[in-house]
C-alpha positions, 0 to 999 in steps of 0.5 A, a space after each residue: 189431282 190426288 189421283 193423279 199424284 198417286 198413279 205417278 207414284 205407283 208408275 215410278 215405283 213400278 219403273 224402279 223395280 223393273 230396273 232394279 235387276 239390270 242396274 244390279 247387274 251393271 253394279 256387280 262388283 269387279 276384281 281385278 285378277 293377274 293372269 300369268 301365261 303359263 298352259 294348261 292354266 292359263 292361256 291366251 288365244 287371240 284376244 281370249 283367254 283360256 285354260 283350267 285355271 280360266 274356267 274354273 275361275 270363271 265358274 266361281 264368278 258366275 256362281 257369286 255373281 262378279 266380274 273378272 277384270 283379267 290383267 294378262 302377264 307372261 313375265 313371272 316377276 311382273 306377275 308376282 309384282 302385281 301382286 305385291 303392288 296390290 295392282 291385282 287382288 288375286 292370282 289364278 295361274 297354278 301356283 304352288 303352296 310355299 312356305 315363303 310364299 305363304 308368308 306374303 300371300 293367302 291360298 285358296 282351297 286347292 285347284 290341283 295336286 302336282 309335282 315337278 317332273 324333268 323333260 328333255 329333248 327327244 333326240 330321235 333319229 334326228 341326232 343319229 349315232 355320232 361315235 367320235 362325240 360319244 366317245 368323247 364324251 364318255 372319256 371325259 365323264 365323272 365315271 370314266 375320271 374315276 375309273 382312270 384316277 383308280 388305275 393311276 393309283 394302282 400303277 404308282 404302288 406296284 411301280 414302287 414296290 418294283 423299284 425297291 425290290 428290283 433295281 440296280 442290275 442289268 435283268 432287272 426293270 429298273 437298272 438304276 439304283 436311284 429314285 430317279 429315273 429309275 421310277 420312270 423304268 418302274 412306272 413305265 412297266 406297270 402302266 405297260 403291265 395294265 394294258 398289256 402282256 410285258 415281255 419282260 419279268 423283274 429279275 428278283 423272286 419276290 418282285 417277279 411274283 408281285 409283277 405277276 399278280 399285277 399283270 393278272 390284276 391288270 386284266 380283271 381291271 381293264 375287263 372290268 373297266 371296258 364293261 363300264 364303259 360299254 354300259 355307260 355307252 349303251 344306256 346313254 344311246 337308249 335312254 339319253 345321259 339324264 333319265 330323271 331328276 337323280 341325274 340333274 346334278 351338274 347338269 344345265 337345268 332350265 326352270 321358271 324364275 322364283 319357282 319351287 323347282 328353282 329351289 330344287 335345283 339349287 339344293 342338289 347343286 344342279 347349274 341352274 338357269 332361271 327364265 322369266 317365261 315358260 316359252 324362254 325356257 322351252 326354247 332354251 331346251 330346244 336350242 341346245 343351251 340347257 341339257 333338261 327342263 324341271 318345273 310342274 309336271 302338268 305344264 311340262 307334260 301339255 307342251 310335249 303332248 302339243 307344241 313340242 311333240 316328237 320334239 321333247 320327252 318326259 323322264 322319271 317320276 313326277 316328284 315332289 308333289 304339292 298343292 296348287 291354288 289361287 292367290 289372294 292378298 293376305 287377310 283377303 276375307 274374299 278367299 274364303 267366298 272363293 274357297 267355298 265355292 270351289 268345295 262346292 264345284 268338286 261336290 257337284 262334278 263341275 271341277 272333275 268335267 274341267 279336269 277332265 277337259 284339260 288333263 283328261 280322264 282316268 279312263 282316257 
């Protein structure tokens, strides 16, 4: 009977310890992570989700052996929200290291250095010359406004200085002593005087030599503000009206809600339209409602290279630039683990294959 008792018990112990791996396996820890929609980071295809932020998350579960419960969302109020709520303990979308932010969440050791970068639309041949609009646009632009309150100063002093000088007779420009009308007559012939050759001289010495030296000034002044304006013209029809972020200002500029592009924009007066998805945002460009787009370079720099080829162009520099990290609650002692981890994918060369598979390599 004792024998028998005792090989039940050693069949037992043997039973659990065949077991014990796969019940480990079924208890490994699970987090749930919030996922924001934002490509190359984070994508979705079908019921997959995809990206750089995906894999090299993925690579350090595996490596410290826990499940991933994703919680997919393309709105960036809710992805932050989720955050804030404690519905999710971390965040794996490309998020830049801010000081606001780090006041609320803990980074991880970062995934990626980026900088903001502008795009617009690639007008092509598609949007072929169309010279009344340019020409309407040119006249009213800030640098023709300038050029025209410049001549409008000029015309008022020598106008003046006619009509004291040269008023009151019948050869002069101005036949009537008094201030009015006979400043009209004066201002009438200095306007003349700028855009064209008057046929009529003030009858005075004095004001006739300071008409002549306006009449010349008046040349070297529309020369000079005909080359202005041709420039202006040629560089537009090659380049476009916004060539990088020095031309945002005063510009409708479309960005991510609560990004550190928005805060950008803000700052250099720029009119600036937030959207809750990148997709809104694309599609507002695309649509004619915002004139540029500025958010992460990689991000901007994806869509133009897949969806919005031939569509949208990058301008200027990548700006700016800053870390990207995943995103913890705060005092999370998990971030540390995840952190390590992500040291060790660089040693190894395991972060570089994923770089390179979504950004490519150097030697690309």
């Amino acid at each position: 009977m004792t024998g028998f008792i005792g090989r039940c018990i050693a069949v037992l112990v043997l039973a659990m310890t065949l077991a014990s791996p796969a019940l480990a396996q079924d208890q490994a820890p699970e987090i749930t992570v919030v996922a924001g929609i934002v490509p190359p980071f984070v994508m979705k295809q079908g019921d997959q989700l995809t990206g750089f932020s995906i894999d090299l998350w993925n690579e350090v579960a595996q490596r410290l052996k826990f499940k991933t419960n994703y919680q997919v969302e393309s709105d960036v109020d809710a992805f932050i929200e989720a955050l804030r709520s404690k519905k999710a303990e971390a965040a794996v979308s490309g998020v830049y290291y801010t000081t606001a932010r780090d006041r609320e969440f803990d980074f991880s050791y970062p995934i990626l250095e980026a900088g903001l970068q502008v795009m617009v639309r690639d007008t092509g041949l598609s949007e072929g010359a169309t010279p009344l609009r340019d020409v309407f646009a040119l006249l009213f632009s800030r640098s023709a406004i300038a050029w025209l309150s410049v001549a409008l100063l000029i015309i008022i002093v020598p106008a003046h200085l006619i009509w004291l000088l040269d008023r009151g007779s019948e050869d002069s420009v101005s036949p009537d002593k008094s201030y009015w009308p006979g400043i009209l007559h004066t201002l009438s012939w200095a306007t003349t005087a700028l855009v064209l050759q008057v046929q009529q001289l003030p009858g005075r010495w004095l004001a006739r030599v300071i008409g002549l030296l306006w009449m010349f000034a008046g040349v070297v002044f529309v020369t000079l503000y005909t080359a202005q304006l041709t420039a202006t013209l040629t560089v537009e029809q090659i380049h476009g009206p916004i060539n990088g972020p020095g031309d945002l200002p005063g510009k409708r500029v479309a960005t991510v809600a609560h990004s550190t592009a928005a805060t950008f924009l803000r700052e250099i007066r720029a009119e600036v339209q937030e959207f809750p998805a990148v997709e809104q945002m694309y599609q507002a460009l695309l649509d004619h409602k915002v004139d540029a787009v500025l958010m992460a370079a990689p991000t901007l720099r994806y869509f133009a290279a897949h969806d919005g080829i031939r569509r949208v162009r990058m301008v200027g520099p990548e700006f700016n630039k800053q870390d990207i990290g995943f995103v913890f609650q705060l005092g999370d002692p998990f971030r540390r683990r995840v952190s390590s981890v992500l040291l060790a994918l660089r040693e190894d060369g395991t972060y570089q294959r994923l770089y390179d598979k979504w950004f490519g390599s150097e030697t690309d």
